[in-house]
TORNU-156186 format. One record per residue (C-alpha): residue number from 1; residue in three letters; x, y, z. Coordinates in Angstrom, 3 decimals, padded with zeros to 6 digits, always signed. Each point is the difference from the previous one (the first is absolute). Example, Ala and Ser with C-alpha at 12.3 -4.5 7.8 and 13.67 -1.06 7.14 Angstrom:
BEGIN
   i  aa       xx       yy       zz
   1 ALA +012.300 -004.500 +007.800
   2 SER +001.370 +003.440 -000.660
END
This chain:
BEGIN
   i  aa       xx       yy       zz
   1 UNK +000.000 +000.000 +000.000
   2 UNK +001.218 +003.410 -000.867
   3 UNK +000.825 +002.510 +002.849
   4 UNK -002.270 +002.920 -000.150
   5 UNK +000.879 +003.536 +001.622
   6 UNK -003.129 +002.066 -000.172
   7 UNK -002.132 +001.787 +001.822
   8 UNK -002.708 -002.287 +001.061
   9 UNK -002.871 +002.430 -000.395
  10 UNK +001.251 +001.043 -003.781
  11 UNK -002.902 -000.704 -002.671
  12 UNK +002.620 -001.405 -002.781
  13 UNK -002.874 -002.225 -001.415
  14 UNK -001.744 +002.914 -000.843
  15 UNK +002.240 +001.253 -002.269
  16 UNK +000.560 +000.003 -003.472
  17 UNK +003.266 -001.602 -000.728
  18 UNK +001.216 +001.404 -002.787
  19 UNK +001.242 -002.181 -003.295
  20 UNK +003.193 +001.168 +000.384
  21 UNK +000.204 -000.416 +003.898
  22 UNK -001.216 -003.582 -000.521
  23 UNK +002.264 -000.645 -002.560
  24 UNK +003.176 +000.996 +002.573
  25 UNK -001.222 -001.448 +002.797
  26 UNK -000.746 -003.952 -001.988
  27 UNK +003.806 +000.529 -001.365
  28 UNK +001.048 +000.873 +003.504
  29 UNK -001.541 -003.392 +000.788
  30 UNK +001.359 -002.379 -002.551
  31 UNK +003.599 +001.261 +000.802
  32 UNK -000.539 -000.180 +004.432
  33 UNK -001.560 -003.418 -000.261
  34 UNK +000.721 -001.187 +003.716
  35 UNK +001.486 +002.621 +001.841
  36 UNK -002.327 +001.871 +002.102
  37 UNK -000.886 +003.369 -001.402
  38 UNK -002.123 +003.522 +000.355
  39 UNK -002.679 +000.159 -002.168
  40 UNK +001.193 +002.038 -002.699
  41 UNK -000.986 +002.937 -001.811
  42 UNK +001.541 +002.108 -002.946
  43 UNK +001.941 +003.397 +001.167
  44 UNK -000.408 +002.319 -002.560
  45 UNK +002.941 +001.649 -001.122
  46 UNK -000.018 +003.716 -001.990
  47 UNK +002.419 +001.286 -002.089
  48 UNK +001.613 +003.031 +001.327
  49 UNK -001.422 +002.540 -001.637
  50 UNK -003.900 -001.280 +000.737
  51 UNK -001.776 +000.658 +003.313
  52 UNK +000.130 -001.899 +003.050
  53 UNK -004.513 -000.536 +001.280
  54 UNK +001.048 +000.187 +003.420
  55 UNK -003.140 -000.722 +003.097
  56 UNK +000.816 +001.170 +003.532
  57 UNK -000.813 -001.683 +002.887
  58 UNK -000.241 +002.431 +002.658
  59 UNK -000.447 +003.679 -000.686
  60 UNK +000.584 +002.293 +002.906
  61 UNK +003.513 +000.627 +002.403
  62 UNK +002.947 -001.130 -001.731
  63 UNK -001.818 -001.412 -003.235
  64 UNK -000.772 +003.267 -001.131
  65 UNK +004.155 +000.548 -000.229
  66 UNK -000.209 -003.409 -001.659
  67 UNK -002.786 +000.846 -002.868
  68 UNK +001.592 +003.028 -000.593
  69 UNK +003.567 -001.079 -000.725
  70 UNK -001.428 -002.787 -002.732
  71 UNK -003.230 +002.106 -000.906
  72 UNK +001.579 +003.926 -000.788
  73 UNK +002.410 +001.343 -001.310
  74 UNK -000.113 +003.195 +002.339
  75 UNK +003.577 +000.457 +002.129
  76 UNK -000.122 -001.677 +003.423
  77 UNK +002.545 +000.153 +002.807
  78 UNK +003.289 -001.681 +000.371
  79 UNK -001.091 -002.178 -003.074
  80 UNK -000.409 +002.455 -002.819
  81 UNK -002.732 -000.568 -002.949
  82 UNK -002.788 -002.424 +000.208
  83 UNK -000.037 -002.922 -002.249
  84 UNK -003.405 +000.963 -001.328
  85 UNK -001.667 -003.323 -001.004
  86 UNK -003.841 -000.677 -000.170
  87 UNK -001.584 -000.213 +003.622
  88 UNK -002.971 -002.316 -000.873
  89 UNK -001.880 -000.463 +003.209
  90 UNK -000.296 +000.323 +003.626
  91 UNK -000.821 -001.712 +002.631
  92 UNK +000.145 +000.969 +003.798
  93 UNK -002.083 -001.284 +002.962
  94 UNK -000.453 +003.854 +001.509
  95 UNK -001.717 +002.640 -002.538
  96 UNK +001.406 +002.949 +002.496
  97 UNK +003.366 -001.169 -000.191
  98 UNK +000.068 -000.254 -003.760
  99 UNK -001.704 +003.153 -000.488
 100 UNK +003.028 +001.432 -001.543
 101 UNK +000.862 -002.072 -002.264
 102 UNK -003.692 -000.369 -001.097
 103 UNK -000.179 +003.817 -000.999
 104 UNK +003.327 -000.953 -001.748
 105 UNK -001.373 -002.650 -001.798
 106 UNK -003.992 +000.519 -000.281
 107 UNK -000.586 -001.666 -003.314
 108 UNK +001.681 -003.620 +001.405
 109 UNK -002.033 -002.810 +000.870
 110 UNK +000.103 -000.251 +003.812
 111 UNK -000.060 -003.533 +001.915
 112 UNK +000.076 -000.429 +003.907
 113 UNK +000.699 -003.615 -000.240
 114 UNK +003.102 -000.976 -001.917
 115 UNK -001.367 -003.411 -000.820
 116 UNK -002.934 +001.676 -001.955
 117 UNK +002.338 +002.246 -001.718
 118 UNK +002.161 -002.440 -001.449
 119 UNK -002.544 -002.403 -000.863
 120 UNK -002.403 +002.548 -001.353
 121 UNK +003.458 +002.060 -002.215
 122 UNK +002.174 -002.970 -000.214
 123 UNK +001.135 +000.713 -003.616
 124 UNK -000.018 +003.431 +000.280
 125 UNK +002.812 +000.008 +002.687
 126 UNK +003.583 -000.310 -000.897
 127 UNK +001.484 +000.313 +003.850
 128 UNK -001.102 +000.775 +003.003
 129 UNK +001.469 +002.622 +003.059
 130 UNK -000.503 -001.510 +003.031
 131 UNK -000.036 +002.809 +002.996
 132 UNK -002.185 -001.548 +002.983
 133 UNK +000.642 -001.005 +003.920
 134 UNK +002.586 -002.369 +000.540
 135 UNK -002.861 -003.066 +000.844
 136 UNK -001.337 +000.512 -003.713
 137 UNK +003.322 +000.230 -001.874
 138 UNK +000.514 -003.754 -001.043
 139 UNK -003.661 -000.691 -000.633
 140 UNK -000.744 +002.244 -002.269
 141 UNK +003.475 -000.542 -002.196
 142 UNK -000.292 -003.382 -000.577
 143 UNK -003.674 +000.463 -001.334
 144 UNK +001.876 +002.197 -002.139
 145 UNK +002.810 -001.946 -001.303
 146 UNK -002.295 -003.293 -000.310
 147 UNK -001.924 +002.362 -002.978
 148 UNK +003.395 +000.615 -001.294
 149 UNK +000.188 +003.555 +001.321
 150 UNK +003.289 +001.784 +000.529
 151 UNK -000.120 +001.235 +003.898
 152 UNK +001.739 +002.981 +001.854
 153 UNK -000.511 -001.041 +003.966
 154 UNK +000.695 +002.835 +002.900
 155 UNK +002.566 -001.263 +002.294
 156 UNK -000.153 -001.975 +001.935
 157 UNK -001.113 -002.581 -002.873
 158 UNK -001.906 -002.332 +002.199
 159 UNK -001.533 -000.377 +003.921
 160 UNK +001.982 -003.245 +000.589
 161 UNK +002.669 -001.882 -001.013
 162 UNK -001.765 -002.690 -001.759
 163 UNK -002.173 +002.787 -002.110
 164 UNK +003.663 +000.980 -001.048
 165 UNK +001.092 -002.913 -000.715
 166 UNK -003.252 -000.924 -002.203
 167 UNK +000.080 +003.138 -001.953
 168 UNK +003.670 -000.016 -000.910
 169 UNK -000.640 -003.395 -001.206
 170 UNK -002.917 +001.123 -001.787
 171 UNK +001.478 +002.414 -001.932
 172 UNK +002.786 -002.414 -001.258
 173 UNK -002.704 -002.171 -001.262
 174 UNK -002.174 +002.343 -001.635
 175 UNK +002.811 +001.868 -002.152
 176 UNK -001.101 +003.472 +001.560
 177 UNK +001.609 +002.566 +000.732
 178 UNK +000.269 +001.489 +003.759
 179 UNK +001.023 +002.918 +002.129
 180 UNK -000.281 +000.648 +003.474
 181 UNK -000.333 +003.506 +001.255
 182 UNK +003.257 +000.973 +001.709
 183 UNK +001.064 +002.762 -001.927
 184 UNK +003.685 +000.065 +001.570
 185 UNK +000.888 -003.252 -001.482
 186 UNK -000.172 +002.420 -003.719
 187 UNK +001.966 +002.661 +001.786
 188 UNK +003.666 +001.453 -001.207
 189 UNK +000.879 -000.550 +004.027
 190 UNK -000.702 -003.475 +000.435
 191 UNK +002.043 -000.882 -003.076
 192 UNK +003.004 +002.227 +001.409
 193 UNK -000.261 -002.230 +003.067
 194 UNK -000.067 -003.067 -001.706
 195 UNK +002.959 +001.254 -001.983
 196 UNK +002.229 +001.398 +002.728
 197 UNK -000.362 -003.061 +002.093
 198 UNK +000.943 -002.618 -003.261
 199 UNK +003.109 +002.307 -000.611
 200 UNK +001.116 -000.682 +003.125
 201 UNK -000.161 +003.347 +001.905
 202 UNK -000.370 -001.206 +003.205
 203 UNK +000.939 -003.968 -000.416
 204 UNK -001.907 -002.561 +000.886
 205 UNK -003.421 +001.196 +001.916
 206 UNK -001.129 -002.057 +002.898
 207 UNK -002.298 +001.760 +002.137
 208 UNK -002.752 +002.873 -001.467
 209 UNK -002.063 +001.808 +001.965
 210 UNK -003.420 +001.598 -001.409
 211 UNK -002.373 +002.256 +001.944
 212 UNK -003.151 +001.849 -000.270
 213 UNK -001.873 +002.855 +002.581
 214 UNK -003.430 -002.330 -001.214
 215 UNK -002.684 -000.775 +001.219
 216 UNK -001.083 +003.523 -000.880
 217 UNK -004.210 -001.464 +000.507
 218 UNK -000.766 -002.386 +003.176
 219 UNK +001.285 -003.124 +000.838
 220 UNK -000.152 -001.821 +003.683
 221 UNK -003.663 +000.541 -000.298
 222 UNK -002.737 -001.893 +001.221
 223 UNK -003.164 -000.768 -001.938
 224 UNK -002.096 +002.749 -000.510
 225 UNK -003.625 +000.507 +000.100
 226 UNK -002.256 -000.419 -002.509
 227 UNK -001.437 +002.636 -001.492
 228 UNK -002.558 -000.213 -003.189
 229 UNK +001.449 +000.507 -003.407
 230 UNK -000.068 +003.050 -002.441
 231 UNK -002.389 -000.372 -002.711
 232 UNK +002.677 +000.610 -002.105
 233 UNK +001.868 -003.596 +001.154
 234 UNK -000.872 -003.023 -000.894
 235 UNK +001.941 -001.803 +002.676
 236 UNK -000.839 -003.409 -000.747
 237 UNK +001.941 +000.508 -002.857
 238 UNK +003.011 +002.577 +001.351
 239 UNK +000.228 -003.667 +002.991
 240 UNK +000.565 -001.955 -003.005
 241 UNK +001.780 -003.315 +001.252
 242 UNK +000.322 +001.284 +003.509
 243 UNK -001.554 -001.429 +002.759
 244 UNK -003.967 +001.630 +000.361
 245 UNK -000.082 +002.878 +002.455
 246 UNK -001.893 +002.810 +000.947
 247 UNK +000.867 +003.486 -002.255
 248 UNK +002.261 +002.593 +002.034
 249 UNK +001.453 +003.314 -001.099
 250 UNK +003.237 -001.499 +001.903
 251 UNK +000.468 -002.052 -003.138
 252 UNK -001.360 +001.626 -003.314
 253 UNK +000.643 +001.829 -001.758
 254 UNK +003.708 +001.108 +001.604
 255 UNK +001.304 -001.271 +003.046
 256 UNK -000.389 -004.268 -000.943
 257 UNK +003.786 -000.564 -000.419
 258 UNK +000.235 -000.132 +003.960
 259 UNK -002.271 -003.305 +000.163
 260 UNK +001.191 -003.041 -000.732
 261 UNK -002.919 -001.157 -002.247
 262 UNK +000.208 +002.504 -002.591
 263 UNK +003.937 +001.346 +000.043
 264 UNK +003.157 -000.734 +001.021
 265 UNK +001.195 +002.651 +002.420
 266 UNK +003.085 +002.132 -000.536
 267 UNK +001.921 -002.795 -000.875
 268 UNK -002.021 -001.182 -002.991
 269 UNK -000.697 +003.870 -001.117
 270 UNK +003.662 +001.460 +000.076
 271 UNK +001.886 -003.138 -000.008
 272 UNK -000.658 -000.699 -003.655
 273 UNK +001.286 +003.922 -000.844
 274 UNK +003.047 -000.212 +002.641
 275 UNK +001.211 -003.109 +000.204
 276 UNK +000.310 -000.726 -003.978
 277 UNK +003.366 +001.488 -000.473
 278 UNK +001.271 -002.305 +002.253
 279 UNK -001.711 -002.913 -001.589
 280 UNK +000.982 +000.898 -003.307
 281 UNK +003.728 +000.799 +000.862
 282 UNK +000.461 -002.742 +001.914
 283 UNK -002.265 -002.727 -002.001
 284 UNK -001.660 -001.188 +003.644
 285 UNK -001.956 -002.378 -001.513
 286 UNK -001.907 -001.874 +002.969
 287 UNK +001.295 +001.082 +003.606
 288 UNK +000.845 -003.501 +002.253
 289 UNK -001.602 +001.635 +002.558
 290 UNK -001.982 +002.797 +001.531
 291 UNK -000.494 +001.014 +003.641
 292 UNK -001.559 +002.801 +002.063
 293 UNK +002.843 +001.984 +001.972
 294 UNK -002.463 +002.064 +001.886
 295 UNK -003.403 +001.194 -000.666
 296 UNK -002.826 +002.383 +001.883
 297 UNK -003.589 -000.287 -000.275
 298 UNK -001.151 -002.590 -002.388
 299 UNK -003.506 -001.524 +000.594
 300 UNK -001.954 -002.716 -001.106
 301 UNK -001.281 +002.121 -002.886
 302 UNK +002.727 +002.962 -000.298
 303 UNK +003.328 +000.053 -001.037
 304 UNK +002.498 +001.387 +002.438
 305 UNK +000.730 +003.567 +000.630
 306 UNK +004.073 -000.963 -000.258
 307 UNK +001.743 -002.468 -000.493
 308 UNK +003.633 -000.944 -001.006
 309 UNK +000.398 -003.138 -002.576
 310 UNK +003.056 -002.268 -000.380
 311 UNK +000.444 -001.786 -003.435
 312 UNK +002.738 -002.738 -000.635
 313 UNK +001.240 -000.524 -003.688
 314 UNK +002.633 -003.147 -000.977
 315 UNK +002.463 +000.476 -002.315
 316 UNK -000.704 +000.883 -003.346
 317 UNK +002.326 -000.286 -002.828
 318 UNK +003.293 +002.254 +000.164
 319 UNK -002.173 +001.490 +003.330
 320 UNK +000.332 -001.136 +003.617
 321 UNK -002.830 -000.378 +002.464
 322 UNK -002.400 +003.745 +000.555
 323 UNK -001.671 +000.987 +003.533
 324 UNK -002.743 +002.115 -001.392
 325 UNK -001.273 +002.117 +003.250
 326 UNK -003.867 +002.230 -000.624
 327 UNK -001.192 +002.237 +002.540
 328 UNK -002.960 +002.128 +000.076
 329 UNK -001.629 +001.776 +001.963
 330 UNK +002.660 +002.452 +001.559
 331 UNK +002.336 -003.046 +000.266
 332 UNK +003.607 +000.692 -001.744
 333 UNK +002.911 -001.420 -000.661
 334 UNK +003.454 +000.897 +001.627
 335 UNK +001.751 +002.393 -001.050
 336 UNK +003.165 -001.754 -002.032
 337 UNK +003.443 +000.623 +001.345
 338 UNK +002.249 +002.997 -000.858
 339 UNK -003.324 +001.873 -001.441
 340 UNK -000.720 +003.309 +001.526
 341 UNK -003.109 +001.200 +001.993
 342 UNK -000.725 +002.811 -003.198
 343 UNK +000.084 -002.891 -002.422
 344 UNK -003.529 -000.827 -001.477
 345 UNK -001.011 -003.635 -000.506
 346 UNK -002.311 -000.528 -002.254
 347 UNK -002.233 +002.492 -001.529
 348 UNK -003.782 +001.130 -000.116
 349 UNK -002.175 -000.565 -003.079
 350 UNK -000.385 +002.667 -002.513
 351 UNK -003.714 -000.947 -000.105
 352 UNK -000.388 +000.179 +003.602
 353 UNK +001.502 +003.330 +001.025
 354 UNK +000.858 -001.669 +003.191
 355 UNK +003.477 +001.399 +002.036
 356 UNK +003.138 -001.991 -001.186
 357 UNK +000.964 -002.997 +001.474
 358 UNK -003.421 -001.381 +000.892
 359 UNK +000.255 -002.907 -002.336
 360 UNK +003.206 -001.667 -001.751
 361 UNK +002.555 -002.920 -000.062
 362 UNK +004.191 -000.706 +001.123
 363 UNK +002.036 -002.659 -001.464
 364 UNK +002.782 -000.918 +002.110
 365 UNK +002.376 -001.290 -002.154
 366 UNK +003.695 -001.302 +000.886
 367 UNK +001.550 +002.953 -001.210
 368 UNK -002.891 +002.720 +000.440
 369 UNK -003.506 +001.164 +000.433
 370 UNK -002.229 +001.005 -002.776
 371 UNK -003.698 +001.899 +000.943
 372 UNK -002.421 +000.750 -002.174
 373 UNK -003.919 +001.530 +000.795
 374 UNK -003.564 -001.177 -000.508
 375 UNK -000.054 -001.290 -003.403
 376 UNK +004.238 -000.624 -000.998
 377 UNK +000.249 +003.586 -000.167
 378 UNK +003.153 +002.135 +000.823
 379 UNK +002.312 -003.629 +000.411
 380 UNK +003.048 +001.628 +001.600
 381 UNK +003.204 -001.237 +002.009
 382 UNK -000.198 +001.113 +003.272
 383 UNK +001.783 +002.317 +001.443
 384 UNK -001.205 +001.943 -003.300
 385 UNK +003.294 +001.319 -000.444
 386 UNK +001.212 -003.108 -001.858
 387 UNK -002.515 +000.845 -002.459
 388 UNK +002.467 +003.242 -001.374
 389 UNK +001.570 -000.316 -003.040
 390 UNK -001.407 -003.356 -000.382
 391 UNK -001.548 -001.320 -003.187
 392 UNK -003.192 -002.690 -000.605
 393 UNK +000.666 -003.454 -000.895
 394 UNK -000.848 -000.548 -003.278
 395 UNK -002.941 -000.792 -000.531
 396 UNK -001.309 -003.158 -000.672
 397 UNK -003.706 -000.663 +000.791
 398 UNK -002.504 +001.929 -003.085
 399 UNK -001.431 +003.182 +000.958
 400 UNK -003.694 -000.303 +000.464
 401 UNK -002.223 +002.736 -001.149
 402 UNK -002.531 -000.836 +002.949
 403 UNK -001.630 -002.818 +001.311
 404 UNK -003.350 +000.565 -001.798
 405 UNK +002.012 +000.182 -003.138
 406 UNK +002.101 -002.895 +000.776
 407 UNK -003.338 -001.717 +000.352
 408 UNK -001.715 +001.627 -003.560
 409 UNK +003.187 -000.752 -002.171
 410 UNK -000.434 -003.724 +001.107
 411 UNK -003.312 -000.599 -000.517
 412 UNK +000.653 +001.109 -003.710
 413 UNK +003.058 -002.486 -000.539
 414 UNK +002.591 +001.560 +001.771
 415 UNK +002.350 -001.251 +003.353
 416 UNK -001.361 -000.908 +002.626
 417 UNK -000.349 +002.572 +002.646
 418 UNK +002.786 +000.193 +002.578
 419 UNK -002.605 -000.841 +002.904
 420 UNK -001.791 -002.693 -001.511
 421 UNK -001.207 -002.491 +002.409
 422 UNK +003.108 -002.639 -001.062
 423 UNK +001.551 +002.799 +002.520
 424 UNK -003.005 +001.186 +001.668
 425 UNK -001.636 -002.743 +001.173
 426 UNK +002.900 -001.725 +001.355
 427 UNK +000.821 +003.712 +002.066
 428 UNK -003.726 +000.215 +001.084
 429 UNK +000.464 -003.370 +001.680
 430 UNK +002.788 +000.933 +001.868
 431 UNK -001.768 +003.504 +001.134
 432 UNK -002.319 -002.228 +001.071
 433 UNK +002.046 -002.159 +001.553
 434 UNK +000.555 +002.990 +002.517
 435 UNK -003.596 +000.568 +000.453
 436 UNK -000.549 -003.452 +000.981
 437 UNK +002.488 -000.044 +002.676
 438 UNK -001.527 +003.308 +001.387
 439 UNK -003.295 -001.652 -000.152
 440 UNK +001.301 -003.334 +001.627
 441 UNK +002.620 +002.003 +002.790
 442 UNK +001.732 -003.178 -001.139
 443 UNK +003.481 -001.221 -001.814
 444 UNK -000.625 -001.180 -003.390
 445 UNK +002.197 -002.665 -001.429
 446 UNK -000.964 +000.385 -003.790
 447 UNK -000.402 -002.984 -003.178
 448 UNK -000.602 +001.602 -002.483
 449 UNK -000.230 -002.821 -002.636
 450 UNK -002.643 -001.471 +002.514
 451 UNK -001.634 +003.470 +000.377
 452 UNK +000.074 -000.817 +004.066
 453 UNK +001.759 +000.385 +003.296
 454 UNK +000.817 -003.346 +001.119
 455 UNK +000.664 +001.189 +003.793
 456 UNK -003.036 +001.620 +000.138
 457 UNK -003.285 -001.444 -001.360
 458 UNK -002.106 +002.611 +001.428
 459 UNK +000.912 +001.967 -002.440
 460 UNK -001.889 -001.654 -002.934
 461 UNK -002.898 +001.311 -000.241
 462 UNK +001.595 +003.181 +000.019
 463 UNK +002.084 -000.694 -002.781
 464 UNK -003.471 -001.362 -002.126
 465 UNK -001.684 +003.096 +000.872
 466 UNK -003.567 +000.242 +000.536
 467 UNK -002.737 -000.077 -002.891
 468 UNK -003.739 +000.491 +000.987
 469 UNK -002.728 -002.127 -002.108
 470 UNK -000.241 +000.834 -003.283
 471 UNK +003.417 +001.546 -000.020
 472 UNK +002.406 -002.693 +000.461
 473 UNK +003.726 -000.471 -002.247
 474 UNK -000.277 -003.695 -000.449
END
């Protein structure tokens, strides 16, 4: 019997398949006789010059910056020019928080439930931007990439590790082409970084430090009360596969990264911007192990309000063993010897206007330290000094034009993007690695092949995730 990843409450006999889709997917079949498969559908692929039909999923907050940058030309910051392809529909479970890009876009067809959208404009959608709350992230990608539709996910890419997993497997299968949303990964710093650290600038790195001033919205919380929902809302659909509660303005629209049924806490928000240089420099891969060093306020449903997070890489090839430490939550690292009080680690965010420092990484290496802020930017030696006179490594990573861009140009036959989920996926699961051992106050041993924690079998159903009815990732 085939293996089938789909949404369970998708209405794929009700569609049309098209002659050409059947055509692919009964030569897909004669050539994967055996071997368990996805069910397979045709990604369509545009020459360069023709327009991507691009569906959003998720309309308001940080989707808006997403539609924009594929569906306008208009000048943006930090990014430059839009990539102005057709925006073809949108869908979004809360009318008040899609407002804007409703008045942007009055003439689109507009869907609250994904599942209708794609079934009812399945051939009319090339790839789809996928900009919802953590819970909802792997769910609604894999209905897309089972239709063959190219997907853009918001970090981080899935709720738990096994959604990762699942999708980066998914998108293997299905030929499509994938992004997820952390924009440093496309950034001029994080390929300095990368650079400075495989000339040998500092030698071999074995311990890295990354921090963050997040949670910036509550965590250690309780559950709230229930409250009834906005007309606006249709919560039974903004739960999605999470476990049936009563509506609460503590969760939607703004404040759900906090609770651990719908987000992923500082760790899974920043981690995926901040700790990426280090994971591409270094080429983690999987971590042997993860443990909480210390950790305030975590409940049964909230993330805590600090924590600090020890990760153990082996070896990897020409690279010894990495201690990875993340803090958040006013938790930093030590100061590295023979650096001066006036020297700034890190760096804030250009997008955040927040006071420098707040957020940012160290690489101890044996023969120096290298810092760099939020998203790769401003890589330096430390003290800065060392920086005079110096020049760049050559480069040797391509420039990216943007991660949206990245993500267009591949869709239409070109590379892959740099943050595909080949890379992504396996990063999300080891972000989420971290989150786990917050969640757990426990020390993870980690096999990865097996997708488990042999010393701690607790932990499973963690790692699975949870799916109500109707929602499940078989």
């Amino acid at each position: 019997m085939s293996k089938r990843f789909t949404c369970s409450t998708t209405a794929r006999a009700r569609r049309t398949i098209t002659r050409r889709r059947f055509l692919t997917a009964a030569a897909a079949a004669s050539a994967a006789t055996a071997a368990p498969r996805f069910n397979i559908l045709e990604a369509r692929t545009l020459p360069p010059n023709e327009r991507l039909n691009i569906a959003a999923i998720g309309a308001g907050g940080q989707a808006r910056f997403n539609i924009m940058r594929c569906g306008s030309d208009q000048i943006l910051p930090v990014y430059g020019a839009g990539a102005d392809q057709n925006i073809v529909a949108l869908c979004d479970v809360d009318d008040e928080r899609a407002a804007q890009m409703y008045e942007q876009f009055p003439d689109l067809p507009k869907f609250k439930d994904f599942r209708v959208m794609l079934d009812q404009m399945d051939d009319e959608i090339d790839a789809v931007i996928v900009t919802t709350p953590d819970h909802t992230h792997a769910v609604a990608a894999l209905a897309c990439m089972e239709r063959g539709k190219h997907v853009y996910v918001e970090k981080p890419m899935a709720h738990s590790l096994r959604e990762a997993r699942i999708l980066t497997e998914a998108a293997r299968y299905h030929g499509v082409m994938t992004q997820m949303g952390n924009q440093g990964h496309a950034g001029e710093g994080t390929r300095e970084l990368c650079e400075m650290i495989w000339a040998n600038w500092i030698g071999p790195v074995h311990t890295v430090h990354c921090w963050t001033n997040r949670p910036t919205w509550p965590q250690g919380v309780e559950a709230p009360e229930a409250e009834h929902p906005p007309e606006h809302l249709d919560w039974n659909l903004w739960l999605g596969p999470a476990r049936q509660r009563p509506y609460s303005s503590a969760y939607a629209p703004h404040r759900w990264r906090g609770f651990w049924d719908f987000g992923t806490g500082a760790l899974g928000d920043m981690g995926c911007h901040i700790m990426d240089p280090a994971y591409w420099a270094l080429q983690l891969g999987y971590p042997e192990s993860v443990e909480v060093v210390k950790q305030q306020g975590a409940t049964d449903v909230s993330a805590p309000t600090s924590s600090v997070i020890k990760y153990t890489f082996g070896e990897r090839p020409g690279m010894p063993p990495v201690t990875l430490y993340w803090y958040s939550g006013g938790e930093s690292p030590p100061r590295p010897e023979g650096v001066d009080e006036d020297e700034v680690l890190g760096e804030n965010s250009r997008l955040s206007g927040e006071r420098e420092g707040v957020n940012g990484s160290l690489f101890i290496g044996e023969n120096g330290v290298i810092t760099c802020g939020t998203y790769g930017m401003n890589p330096r030696l430390l003290p800065a000094t060392l920086m005079e006179d110096r020049e760049k490594p050559t480069p040797v990573i391509p420039r990216s034009t943007g991660p949206h861009e990245e993500w267009i140009l591949a869709c239409k036959g070109g590379p892959k993007p740099m943050s595909n989920f080949d890379y992504s996926g396996p990063f999300t699961e080891t972000v989420l690695l971290g989150v786990l051992a917050e969640r757990l106050d426990e020390q993870i041993e980690w096999d990865a092949a097996g997708l488990r924690a042999p010393n701690l079998p607790e932990a499973d159903p963690y790692v699975r995730g949870y799916a109500r009815t109707g929602w499940a990732i078989p």
